[in-house]
mmCIF file of the N, C-alpha and C atoms, coordinates in Angstrom:
data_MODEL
# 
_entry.id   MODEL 
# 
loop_
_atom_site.group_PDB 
_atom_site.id 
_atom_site.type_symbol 
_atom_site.label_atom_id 
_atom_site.label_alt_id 
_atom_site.label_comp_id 
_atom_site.label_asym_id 
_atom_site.label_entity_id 
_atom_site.label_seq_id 
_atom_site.pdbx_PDB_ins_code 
_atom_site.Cartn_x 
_atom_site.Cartn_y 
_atom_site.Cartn_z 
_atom_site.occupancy 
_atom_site.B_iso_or_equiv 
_atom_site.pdbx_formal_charge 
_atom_site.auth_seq_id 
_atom_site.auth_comp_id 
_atom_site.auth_asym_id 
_atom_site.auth_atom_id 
_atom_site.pdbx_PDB_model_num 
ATOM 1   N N  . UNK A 1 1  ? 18.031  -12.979 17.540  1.00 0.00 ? 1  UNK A N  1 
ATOM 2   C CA . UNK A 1 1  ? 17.422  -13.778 18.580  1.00 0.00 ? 1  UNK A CA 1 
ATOM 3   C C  . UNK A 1 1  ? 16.361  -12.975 19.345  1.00 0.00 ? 1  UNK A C  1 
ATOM 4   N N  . UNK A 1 2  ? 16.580  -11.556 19.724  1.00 0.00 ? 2  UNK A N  1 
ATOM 5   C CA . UNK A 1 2  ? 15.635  -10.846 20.222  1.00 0.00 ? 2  UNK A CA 1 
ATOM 6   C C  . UNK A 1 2  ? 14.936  -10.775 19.341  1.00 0.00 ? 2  UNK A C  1 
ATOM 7   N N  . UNK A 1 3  ? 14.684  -10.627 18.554  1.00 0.00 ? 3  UNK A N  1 
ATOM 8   C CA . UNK A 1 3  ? 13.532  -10.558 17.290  1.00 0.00 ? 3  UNK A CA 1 
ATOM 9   C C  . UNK A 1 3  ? 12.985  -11.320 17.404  1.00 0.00 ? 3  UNK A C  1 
ATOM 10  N N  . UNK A 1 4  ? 13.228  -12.515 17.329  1.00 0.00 ? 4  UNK A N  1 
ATOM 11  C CA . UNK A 1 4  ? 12.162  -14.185 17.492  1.00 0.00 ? 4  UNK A CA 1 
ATOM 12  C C  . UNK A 1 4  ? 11.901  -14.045 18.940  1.00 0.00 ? 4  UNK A C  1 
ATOM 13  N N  . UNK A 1 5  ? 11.973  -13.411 20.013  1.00 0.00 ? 5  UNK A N  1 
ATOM 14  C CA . UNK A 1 5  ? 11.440  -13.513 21.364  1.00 0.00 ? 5  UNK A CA 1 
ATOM 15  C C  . UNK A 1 5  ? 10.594  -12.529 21.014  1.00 0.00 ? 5  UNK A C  1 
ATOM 16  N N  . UNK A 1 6  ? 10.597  -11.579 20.512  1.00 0.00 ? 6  UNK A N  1 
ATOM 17  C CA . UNK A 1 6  ? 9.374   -10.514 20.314  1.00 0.00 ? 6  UNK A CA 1 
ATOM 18  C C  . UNK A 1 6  ? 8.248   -10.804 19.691  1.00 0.00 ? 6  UNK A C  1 
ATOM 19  N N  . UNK A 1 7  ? 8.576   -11.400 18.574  1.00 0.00 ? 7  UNK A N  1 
ATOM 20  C CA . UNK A 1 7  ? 7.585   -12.058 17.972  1.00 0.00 ? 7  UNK A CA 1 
ATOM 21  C C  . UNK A 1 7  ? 6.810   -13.547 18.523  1.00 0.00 ? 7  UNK A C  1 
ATOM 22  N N  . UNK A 1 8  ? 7.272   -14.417 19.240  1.00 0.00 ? 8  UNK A N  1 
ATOM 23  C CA . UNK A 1 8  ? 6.722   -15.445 20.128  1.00 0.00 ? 8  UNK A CA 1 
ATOM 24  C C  . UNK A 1 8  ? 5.737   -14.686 21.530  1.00 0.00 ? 8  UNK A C  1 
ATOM 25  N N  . UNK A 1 9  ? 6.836   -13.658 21.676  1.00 0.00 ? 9  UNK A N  1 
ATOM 26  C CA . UNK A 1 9  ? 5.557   -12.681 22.884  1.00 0.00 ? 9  UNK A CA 1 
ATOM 27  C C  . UNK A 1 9  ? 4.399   -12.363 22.567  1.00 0.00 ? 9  UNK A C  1 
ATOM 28  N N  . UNK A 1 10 ? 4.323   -11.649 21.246  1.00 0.00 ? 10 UNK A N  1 
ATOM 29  C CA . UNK A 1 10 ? 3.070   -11.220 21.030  1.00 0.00 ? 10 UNK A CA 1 
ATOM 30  C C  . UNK A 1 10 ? 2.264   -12.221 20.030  1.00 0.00 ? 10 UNK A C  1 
ATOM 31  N N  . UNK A 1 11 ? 2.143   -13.543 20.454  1.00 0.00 ? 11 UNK A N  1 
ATOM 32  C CA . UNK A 1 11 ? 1.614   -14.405 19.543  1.00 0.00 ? 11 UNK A CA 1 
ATOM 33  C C  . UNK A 1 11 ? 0.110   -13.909 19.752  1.00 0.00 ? 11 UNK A C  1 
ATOM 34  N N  . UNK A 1 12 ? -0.412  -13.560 18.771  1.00 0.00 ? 12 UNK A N  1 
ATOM 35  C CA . UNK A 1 12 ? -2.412  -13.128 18.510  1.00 0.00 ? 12 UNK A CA 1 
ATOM 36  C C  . UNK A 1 12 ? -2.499  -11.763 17.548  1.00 0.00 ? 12 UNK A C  1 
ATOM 37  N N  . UNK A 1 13 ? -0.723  -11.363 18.227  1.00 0.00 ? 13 UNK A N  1 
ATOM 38  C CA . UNK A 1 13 ? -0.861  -9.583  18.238  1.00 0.00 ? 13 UNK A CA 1 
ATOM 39  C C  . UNK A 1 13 ? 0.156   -9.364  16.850  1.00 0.00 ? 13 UNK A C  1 
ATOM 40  N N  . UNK A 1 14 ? -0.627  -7.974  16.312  1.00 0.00 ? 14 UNK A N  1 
ATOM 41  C CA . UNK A 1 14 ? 0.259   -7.509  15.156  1.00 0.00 ? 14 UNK A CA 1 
ATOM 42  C C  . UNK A 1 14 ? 1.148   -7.046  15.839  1.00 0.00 ? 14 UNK A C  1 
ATOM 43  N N  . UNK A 1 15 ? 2.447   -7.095  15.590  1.00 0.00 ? 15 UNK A N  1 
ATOM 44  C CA . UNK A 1 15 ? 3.836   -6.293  15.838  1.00 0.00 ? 15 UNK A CA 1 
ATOM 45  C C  . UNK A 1 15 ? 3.608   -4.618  15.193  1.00 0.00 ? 15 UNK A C  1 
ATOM 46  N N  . UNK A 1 16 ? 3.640   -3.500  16.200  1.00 0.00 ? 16 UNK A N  1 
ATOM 47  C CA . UNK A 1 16 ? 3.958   -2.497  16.095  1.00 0.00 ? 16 UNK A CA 1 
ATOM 48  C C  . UNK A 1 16 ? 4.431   -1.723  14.347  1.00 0.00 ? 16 UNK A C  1 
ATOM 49  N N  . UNK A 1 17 ? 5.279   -2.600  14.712  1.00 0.00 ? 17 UNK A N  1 
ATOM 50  C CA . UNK A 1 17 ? 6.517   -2.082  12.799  1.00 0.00 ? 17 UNK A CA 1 
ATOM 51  C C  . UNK A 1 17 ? 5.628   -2.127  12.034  1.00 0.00 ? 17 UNK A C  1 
ATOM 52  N N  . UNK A 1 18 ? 4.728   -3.537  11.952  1.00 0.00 ? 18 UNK A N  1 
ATOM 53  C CA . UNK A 1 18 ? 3.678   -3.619  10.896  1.00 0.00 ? 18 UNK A CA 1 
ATOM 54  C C  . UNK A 1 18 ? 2.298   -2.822  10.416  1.00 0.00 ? 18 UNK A C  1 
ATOM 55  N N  . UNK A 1 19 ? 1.872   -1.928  11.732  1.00 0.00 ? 19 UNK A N  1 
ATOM 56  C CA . UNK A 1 19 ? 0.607   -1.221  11.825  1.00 0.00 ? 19 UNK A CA 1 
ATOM 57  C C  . UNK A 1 19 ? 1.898   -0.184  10.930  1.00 0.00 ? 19 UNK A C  1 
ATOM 58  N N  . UNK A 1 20 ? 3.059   0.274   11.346  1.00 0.00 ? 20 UNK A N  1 
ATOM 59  C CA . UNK A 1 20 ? 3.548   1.539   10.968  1.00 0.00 ? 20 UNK A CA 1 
ATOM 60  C C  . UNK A 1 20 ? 3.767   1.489   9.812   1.00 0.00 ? 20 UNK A C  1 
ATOM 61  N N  . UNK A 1 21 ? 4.039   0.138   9.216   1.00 0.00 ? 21 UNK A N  1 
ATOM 62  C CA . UNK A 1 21 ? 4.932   -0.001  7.722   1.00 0.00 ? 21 UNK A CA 1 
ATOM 63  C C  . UNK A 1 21 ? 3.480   0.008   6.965   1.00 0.00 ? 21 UNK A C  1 
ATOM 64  N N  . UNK A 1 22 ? 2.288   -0.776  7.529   1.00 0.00 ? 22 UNK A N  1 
ATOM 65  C CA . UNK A 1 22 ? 1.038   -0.431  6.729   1.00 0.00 ? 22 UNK A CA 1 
ATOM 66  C C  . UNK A 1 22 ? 0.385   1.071   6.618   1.00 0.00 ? 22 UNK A C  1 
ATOM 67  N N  . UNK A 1 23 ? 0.748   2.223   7.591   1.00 0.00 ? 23 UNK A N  1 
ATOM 68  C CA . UNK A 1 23 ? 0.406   3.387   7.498   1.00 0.00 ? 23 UNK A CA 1 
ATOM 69  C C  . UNK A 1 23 ? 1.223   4.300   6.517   1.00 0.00 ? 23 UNK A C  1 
ATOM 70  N N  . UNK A 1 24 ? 2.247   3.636   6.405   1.00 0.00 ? 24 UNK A N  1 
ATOM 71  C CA . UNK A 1 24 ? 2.796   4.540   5.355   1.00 0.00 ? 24 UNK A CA 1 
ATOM 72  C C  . UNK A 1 24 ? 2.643   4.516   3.954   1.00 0.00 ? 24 UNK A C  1 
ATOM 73  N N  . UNK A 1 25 ? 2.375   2.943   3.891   1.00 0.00 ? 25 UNK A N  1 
ATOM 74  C CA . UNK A 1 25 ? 2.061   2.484   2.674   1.00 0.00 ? 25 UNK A CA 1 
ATOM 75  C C  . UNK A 1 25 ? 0.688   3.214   2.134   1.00 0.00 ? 25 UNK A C  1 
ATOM 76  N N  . UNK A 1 26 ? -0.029  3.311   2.953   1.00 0.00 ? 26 UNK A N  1 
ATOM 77  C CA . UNK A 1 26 ? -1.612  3.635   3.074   1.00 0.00 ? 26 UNK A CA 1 
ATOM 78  C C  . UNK A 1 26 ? -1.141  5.238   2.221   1.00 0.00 ? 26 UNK A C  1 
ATOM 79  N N  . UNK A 1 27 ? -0.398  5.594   3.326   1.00 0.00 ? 27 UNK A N  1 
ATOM 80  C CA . UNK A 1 27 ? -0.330  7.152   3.101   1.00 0.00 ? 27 UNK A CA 1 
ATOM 81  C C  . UNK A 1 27 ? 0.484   7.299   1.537   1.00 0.00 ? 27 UNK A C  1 
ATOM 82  N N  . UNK A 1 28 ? 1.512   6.657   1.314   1.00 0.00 ? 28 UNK A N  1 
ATOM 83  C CA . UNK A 1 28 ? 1.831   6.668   0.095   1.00 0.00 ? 28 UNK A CA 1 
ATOM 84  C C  . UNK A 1 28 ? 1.057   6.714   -1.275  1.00 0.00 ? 28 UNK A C  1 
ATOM 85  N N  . UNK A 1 29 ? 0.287   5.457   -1.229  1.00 0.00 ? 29 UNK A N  1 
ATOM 86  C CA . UNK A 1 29 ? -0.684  5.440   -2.145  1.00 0.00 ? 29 UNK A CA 1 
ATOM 87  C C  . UNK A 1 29 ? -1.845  6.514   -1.892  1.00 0.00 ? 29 UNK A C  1 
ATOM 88  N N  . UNK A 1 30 ? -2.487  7.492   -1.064  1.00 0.00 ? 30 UNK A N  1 
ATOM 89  C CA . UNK A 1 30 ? -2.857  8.306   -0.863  1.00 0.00 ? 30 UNK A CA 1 
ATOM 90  C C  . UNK A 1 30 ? -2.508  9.476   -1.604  1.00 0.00 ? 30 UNK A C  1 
ATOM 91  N N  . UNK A 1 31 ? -1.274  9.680   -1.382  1.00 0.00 ? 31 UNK A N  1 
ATOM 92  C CA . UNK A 1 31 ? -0.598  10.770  -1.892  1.00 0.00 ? 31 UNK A CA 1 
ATOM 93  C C  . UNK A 1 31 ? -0.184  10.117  -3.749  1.00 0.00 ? 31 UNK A C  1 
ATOM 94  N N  . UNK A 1 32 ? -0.107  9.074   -3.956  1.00 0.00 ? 32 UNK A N  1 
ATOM 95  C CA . UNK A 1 32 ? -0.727  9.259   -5.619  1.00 0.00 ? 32 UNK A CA 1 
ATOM 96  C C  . UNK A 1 32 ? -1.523  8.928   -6.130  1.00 0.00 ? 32 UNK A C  1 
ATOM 97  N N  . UNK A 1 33 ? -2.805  8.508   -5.159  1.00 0.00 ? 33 UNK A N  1 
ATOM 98  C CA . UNK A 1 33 ? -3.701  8.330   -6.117  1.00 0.00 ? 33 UNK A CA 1 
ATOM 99  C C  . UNK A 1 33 ? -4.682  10.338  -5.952  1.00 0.00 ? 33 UNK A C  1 
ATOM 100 N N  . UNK A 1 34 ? -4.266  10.900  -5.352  1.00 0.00 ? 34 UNK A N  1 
ATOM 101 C CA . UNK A 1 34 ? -4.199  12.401  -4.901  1.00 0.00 ? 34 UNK A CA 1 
ATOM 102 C C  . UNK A 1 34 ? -4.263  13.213  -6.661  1.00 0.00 ? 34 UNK A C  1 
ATOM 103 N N  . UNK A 1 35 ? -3.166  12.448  -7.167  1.00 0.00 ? 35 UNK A N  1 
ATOM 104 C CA . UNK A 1 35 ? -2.299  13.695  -8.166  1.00 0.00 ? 35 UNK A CA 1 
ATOM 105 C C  . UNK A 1 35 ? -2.950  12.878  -9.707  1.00 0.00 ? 35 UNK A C  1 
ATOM 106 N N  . UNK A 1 36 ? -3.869  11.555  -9.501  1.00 0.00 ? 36 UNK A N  1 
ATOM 107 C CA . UNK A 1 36 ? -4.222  10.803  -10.330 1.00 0.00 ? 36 UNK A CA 1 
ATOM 108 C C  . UNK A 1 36 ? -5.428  11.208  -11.126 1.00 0.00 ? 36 UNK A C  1 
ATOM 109 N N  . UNK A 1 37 ? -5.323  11.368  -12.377 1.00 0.00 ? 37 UNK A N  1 
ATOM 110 C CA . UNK A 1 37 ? -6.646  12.023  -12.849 1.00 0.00 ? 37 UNK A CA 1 
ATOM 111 C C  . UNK A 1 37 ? -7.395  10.797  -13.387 1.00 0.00 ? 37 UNK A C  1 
ATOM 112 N N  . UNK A 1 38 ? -7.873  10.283  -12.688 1.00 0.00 ? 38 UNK A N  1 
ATOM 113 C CA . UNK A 1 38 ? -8.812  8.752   -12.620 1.00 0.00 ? 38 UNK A CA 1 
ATOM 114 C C  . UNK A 1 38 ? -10.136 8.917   -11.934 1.00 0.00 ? 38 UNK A C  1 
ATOM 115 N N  . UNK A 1 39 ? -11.560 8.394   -12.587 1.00 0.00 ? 39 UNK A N  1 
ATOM 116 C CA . UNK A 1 39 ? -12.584 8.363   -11.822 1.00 0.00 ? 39 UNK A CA 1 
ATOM 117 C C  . UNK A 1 39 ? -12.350 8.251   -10.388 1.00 0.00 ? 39 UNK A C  1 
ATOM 118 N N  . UNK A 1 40 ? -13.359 8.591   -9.530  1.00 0.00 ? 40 UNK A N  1 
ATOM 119 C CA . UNK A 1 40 ? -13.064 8.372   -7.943  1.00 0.00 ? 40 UNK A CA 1 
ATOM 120 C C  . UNK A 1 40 ? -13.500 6.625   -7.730  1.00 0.00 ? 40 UNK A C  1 
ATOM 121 N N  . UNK A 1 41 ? -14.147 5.625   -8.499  1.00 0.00 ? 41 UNK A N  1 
ATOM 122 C CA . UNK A 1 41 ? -14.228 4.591   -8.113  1.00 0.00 ? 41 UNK A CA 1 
ATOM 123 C C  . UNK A 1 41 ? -12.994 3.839   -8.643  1.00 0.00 ? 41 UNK A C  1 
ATOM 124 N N  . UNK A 1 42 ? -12.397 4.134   -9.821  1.00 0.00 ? 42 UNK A N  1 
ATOM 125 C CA . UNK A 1 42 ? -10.861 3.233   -9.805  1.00 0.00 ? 42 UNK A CA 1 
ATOM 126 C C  . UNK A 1 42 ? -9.902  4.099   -8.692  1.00 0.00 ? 42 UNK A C  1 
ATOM 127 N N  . UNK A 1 43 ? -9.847  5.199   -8.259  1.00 0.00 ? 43 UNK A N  1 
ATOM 128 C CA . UNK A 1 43 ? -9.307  5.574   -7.261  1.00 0.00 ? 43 UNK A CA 1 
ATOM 129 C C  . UNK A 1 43 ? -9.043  4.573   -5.578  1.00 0.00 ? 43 UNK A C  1 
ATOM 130 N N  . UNK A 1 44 ? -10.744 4.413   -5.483  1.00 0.00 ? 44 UNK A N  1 
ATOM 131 C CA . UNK A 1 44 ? -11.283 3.913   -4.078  1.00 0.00 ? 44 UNK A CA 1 
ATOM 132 C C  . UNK A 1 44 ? -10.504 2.144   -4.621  1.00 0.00 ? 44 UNK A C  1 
ATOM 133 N N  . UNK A 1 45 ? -10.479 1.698   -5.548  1.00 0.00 ? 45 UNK A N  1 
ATOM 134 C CA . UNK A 1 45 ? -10.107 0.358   -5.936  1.00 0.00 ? 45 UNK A CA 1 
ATOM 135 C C  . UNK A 1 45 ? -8.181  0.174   -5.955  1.00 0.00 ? 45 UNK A C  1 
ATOM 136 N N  . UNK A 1 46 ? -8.070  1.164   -6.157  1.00 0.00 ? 46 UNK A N  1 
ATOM 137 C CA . UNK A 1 46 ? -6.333  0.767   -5.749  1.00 0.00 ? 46 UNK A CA 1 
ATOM 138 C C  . UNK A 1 46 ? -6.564  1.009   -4.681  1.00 0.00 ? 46 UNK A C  1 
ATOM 139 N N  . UNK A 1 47 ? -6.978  1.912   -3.592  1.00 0.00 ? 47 UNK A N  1 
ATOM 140 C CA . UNK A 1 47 ? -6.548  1.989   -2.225  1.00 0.00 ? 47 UNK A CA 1 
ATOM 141 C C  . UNK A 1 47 ? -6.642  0.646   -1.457  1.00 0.00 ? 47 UNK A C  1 
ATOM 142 N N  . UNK A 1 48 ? -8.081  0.145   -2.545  1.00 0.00 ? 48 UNK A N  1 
ATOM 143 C CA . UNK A 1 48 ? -8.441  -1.053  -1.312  1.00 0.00 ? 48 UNK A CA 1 
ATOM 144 C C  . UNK A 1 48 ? -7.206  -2.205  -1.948  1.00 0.00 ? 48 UNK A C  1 
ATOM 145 N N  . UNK A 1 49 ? -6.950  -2.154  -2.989  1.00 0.00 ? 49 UNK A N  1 
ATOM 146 C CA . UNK A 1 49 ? -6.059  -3.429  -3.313  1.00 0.00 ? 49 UNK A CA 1 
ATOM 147 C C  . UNK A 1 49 ? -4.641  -3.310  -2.111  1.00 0.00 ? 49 UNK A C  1 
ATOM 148 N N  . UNK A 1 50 ? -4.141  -1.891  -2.124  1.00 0.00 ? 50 UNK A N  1 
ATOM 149 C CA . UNK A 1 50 ? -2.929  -1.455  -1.467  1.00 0.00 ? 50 UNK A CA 1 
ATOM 150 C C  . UNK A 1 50 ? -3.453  -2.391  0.235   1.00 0.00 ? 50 UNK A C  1 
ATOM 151 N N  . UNK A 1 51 ? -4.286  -1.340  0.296   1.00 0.00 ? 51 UNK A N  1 
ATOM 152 C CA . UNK A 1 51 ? -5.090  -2.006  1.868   1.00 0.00 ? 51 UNK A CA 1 
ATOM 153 C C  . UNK A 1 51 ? -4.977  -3.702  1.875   1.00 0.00 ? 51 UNK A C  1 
ATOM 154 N N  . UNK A 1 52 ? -5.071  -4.210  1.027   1.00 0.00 ? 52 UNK A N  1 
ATOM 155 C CA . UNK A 1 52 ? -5.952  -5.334  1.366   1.00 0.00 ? 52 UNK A CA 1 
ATOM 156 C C  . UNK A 1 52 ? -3.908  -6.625  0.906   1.00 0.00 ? 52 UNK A C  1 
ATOM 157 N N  . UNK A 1 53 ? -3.103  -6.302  0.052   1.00 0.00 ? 53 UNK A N  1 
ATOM 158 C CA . UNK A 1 53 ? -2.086  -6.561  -0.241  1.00 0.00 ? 53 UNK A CA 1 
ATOM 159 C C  . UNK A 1 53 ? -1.066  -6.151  -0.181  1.00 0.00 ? 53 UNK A C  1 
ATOM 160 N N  . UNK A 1 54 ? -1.113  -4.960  0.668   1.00 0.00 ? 54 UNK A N  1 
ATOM 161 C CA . UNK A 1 54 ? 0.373   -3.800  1.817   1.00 0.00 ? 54 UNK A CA 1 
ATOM 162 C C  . UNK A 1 54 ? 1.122   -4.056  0.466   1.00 0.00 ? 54 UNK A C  1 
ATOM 163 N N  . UNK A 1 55 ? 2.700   -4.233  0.752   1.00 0.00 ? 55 UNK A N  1 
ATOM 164 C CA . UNK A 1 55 ? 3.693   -3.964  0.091   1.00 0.00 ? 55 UNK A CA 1 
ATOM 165 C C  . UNK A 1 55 ? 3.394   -4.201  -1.814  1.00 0.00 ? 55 UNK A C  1 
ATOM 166 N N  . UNK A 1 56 ? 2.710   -5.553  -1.601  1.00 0.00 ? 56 UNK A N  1 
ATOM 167 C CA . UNK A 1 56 ? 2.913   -5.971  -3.235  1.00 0.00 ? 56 UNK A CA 1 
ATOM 168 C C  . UNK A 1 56 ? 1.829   -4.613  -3.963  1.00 0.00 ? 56 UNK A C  1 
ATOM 169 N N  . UNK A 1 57 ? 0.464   -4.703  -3.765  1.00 0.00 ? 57 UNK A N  1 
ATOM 170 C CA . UNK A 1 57 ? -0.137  -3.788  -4.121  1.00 0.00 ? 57 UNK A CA 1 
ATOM 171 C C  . UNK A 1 57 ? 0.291   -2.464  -4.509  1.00 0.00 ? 57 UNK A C  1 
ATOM 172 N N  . UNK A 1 58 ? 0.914   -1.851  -3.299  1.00 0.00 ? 58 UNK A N  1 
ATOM 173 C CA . UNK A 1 58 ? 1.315   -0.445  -3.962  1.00 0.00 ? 58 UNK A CA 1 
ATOM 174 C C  . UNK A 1 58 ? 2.604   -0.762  -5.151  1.00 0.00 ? 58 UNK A C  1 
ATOM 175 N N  . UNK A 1 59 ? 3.134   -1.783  -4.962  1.00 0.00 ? 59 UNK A N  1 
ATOM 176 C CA . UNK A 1 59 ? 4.231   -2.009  -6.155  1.00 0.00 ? 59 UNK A CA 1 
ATOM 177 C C  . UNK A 1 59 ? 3.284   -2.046  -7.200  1.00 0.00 ? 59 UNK A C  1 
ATOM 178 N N  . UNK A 1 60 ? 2.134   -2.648  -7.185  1.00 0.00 ? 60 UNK A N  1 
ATOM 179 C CA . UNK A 1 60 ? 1.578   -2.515  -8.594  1.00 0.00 ? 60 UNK A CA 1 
ATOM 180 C C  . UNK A 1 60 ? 1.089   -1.275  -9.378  1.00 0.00 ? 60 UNK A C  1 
ATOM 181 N N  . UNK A 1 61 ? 0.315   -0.539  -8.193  1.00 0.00 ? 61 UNK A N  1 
ATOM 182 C CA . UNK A 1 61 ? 0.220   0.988   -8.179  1.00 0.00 ? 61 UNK A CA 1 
ATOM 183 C C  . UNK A 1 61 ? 1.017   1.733   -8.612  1.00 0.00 ? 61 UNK A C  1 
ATOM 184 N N  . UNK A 1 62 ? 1.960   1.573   -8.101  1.00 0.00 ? 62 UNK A N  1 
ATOM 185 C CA . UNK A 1 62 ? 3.620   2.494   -8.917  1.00 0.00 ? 62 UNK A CA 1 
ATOM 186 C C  . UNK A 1 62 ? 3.515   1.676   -10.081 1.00 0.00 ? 62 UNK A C  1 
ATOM 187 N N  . UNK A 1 63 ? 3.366   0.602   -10.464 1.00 0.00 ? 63 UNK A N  1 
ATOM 188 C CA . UNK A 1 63 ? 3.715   0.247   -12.023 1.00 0.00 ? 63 UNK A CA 1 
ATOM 189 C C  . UNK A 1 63 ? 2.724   0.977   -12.883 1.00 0.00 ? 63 UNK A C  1 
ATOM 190 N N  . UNK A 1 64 ? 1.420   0.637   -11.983 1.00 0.00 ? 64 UNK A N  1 
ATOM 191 C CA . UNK A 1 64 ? 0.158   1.247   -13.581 1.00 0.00 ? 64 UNK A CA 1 
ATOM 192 C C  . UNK A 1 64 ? -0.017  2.327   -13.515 1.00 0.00 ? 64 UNK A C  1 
ATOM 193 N N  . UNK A 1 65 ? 0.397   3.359   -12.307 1.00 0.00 ? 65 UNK A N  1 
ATOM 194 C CA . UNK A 1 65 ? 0.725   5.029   -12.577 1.00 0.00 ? 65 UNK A CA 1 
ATOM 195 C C  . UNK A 1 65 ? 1.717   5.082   -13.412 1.00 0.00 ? 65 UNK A C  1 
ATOM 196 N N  . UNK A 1 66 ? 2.791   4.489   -13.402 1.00 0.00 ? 66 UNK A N  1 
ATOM 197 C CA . UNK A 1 66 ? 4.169   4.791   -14.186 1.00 0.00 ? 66 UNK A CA 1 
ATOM 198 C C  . UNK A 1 66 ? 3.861   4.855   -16.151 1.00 0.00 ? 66 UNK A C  1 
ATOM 199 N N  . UNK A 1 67 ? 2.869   3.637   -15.944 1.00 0.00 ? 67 UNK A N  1 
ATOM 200 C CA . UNK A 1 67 ? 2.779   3.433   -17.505 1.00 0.00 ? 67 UNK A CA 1 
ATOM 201 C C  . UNK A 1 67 ? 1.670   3.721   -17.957 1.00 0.00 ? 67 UNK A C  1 
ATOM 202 N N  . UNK A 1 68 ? 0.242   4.234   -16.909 1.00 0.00 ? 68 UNK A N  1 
ATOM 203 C CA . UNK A 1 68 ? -0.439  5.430   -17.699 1.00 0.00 ? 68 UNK A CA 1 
ATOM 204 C C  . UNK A 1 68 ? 0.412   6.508   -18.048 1.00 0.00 ? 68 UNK A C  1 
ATOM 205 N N  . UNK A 1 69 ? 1.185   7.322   -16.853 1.00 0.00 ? 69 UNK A N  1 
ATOM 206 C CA . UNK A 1 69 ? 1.683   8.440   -17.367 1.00 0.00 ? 69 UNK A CA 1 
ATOM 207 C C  . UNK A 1 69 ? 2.524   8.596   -18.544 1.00 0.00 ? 69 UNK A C  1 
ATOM 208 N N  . UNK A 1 70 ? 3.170   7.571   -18.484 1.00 0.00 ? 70 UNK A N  1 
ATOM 209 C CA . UNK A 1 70 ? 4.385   7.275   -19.811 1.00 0.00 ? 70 UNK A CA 1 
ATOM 210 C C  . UNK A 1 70 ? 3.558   7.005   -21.393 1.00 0.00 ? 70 UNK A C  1 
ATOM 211 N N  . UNK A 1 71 ? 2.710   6.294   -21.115 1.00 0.00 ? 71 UNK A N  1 
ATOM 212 C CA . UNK A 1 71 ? 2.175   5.668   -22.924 1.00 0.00 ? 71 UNK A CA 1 
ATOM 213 C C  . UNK A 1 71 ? 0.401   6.297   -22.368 1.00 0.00 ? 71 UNK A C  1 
ATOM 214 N N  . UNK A 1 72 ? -0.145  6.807   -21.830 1.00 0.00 ? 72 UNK A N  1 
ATOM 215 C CA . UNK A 1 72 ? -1.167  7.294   -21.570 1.00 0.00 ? 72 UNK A CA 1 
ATOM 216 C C  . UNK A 1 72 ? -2.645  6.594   -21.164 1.00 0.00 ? 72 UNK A C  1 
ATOM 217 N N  . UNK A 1 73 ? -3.583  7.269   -21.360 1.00 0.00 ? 73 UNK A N  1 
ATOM 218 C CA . UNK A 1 73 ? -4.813  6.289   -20.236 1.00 0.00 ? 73 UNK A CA 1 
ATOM 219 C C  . UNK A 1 73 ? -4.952  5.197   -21.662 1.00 0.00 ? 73 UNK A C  1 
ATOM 220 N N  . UNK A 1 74 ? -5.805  4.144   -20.629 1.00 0.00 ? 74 UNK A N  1 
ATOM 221 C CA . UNK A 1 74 ? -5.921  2.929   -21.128 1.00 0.00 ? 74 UNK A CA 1 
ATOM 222 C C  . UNK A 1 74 ? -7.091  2.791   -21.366 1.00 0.00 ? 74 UNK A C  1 
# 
């Protein structure tokens, strides 16, 4: 119930959790596209997908790092 009063308070406004849960995400994908031996423009193109689609994005990120590294570049 406090949760739905917090969120009706800040009707316009992003909730706090969300700037934080998007900074980590940010920083996550940071830190592999870091260790990624990929041109710097498919680099700059996952960040913005991560950026632009928070949670689902970097899930995709972890998938197509997982299965370059595993079966190799594409």
């Amino acid at each position: 119930m406090a949760l739905l009063m917090y969120f009706q308070s800040t009707r316009g406004a992003v909730p706090p959790i969300l700037w934080l849960a998007l900074l980590v995400v940010l920083y996550l994908a940071v830190i592999e596209l870091r260790s990624l031996d990929a041109p710097r423009r498919t680099k700059v193109w996952w960040f913005s997908l991560v950026l632009l689609t928070h949670v689902f994005g970097y899930i995709v990120l972890r998938a197509w790092v997982f299965f370059r590294q595993r079966f190799g570049p594409a």
